[in-house]
N, C-alpha and C positions, 0 to 999 in steps of 0.2 A: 775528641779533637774538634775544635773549632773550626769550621769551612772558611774560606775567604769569603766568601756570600756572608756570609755571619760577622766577620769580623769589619769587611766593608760597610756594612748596613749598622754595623756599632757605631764607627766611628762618623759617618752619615749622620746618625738621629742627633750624636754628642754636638757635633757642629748645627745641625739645624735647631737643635734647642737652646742656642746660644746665640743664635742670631735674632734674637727680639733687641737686639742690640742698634738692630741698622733700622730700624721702624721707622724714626722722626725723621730717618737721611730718607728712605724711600719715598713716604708721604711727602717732603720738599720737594723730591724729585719729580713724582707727579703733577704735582701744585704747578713745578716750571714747565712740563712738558704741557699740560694743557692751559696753560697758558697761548703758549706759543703757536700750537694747534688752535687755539680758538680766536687768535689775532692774523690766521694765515702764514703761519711760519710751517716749518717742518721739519722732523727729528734726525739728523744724520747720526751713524753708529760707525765707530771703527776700533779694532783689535786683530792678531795677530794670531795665527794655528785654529786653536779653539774658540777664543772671544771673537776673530771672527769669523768662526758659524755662529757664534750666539749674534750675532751683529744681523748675520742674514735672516737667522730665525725670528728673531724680535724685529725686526721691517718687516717681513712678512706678517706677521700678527697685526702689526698698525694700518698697513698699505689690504690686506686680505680680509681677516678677523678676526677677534680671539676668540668670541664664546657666542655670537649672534650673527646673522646679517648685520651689516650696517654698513653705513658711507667707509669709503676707505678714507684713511688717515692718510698724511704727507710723511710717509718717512724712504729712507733710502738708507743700506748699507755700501757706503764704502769702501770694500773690501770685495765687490761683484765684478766692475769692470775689468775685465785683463786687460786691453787695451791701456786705458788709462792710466794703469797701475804697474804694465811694463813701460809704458813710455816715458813717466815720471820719475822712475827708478831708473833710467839708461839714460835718460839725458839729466837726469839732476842726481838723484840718491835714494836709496829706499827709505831714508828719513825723512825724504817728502812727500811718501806717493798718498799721505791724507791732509797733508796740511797743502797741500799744492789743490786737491780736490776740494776742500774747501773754504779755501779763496777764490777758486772758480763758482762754488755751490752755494756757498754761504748767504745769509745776509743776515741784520740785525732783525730780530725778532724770531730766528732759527734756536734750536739746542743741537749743542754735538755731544752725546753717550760717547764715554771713549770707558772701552772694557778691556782690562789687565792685568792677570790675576798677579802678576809682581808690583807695578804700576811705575814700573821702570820702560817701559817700551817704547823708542827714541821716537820712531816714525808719532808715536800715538800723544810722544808728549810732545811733541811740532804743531800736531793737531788740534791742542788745546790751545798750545799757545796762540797759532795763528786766529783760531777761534775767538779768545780773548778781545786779541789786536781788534776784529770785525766788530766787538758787541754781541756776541752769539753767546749764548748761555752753555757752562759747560757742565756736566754730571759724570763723575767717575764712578764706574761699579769695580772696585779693586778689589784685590787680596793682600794677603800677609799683612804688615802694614800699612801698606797704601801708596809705599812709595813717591816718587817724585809727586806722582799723579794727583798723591792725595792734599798737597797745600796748595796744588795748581787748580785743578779743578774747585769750582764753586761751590758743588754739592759734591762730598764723595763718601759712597757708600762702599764700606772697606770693611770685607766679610776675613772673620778673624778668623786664619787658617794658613800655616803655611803648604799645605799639601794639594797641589796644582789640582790632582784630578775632584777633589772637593770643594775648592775654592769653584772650580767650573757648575758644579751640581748645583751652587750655591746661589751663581749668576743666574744658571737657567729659571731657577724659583724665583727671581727676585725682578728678572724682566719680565716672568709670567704675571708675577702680581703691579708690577707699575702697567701692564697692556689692561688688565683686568680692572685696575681702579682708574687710568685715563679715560676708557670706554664708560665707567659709570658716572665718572664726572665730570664727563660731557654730556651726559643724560643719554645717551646711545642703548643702553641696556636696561 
């Protein structure tokens, strides 16, 4: 009999060997984020349950490290404030509480990551949009098909999967390696 360890870790490799798919979306993705880092802008990330902890976790890496010392990076998740994120939601709607954050954060020459493993998530696609509106570069790391997300967003890398808990595995691997090649082509490592 097959363990779920076994049969999770199958359907894991199947997907992760099929994602050389998202490559050229990734390496653009990069390309924009240090860009924008290297003009003084700064990377905002927002998603909802899971994307965003990947939102927290990947600003952490930019702003902390990923794999050296080095200068911290300008990024911010968010998805961190309570504050902000219940007062935007009570007085306006939970479909604003990131596209209200950055049109306060934003400016041109920023990126907004917006991660969703449906790429339907109302609040997140307010968040592009208003993003748009600013001139802020936008990158979507989605799932399934890519949803809304994926003809809004500028760059959208849309990990072919519909099964949430792997599309998420998927994102983690895929921000590990955009922190890892920002930091080396910024010369940082």
């Amino acid at each position: 009999m097959v363990s779920l360890f076994q049969k999770s870790l199958e359907k894991h490799l199947e997907l992760f060997n099929r994602l050389i798919c998202v490559e050229r979306d990734v390496e653009i993705a990069c390309l924009e984020i240090v860009k924008s880092l290297d003009s003084g802008g700064k990377v905002m990330f927002c998603g909802n349950g899971g994307s965003a902890a990947d939102c927290q976790h990947l600003a952490a890496e930019f702003v902390g490290r990923y794999t050296k010392d080095r200068v911290p990076l300008a990024a911010i998740a968010l998805t961190t404030d309570t504050s902000a994120l219940t007062c935007v939601g009570n007085d306006y709607s939970f479909g604003a509480i990131f596209s209200r954050q950055v049109e306060g954060l934003g400016k041109v020459g920023d990126c907004l990551v917006a991660i969703s493993t449906s790429g339907n998530s109302e609040n997140v696609i307010q968040a592009v949009i208003k993003a748009k509106e600013l001139g802020i570069k936008t990158i979507g790391i989605l799932g399934c098909d890519g949803g809304q997300l994926a003809s809004l967003c500028e760059i959208a890398i849309v990990v072919p999967s519909t099964v949430t808990a792997h599309i998420q595995e998927a994102h983690i691997m895929i921000g590990h390696v955009i922190c890892g090649q920002v930091e080396i082509d910024l010369g940082l490592v």
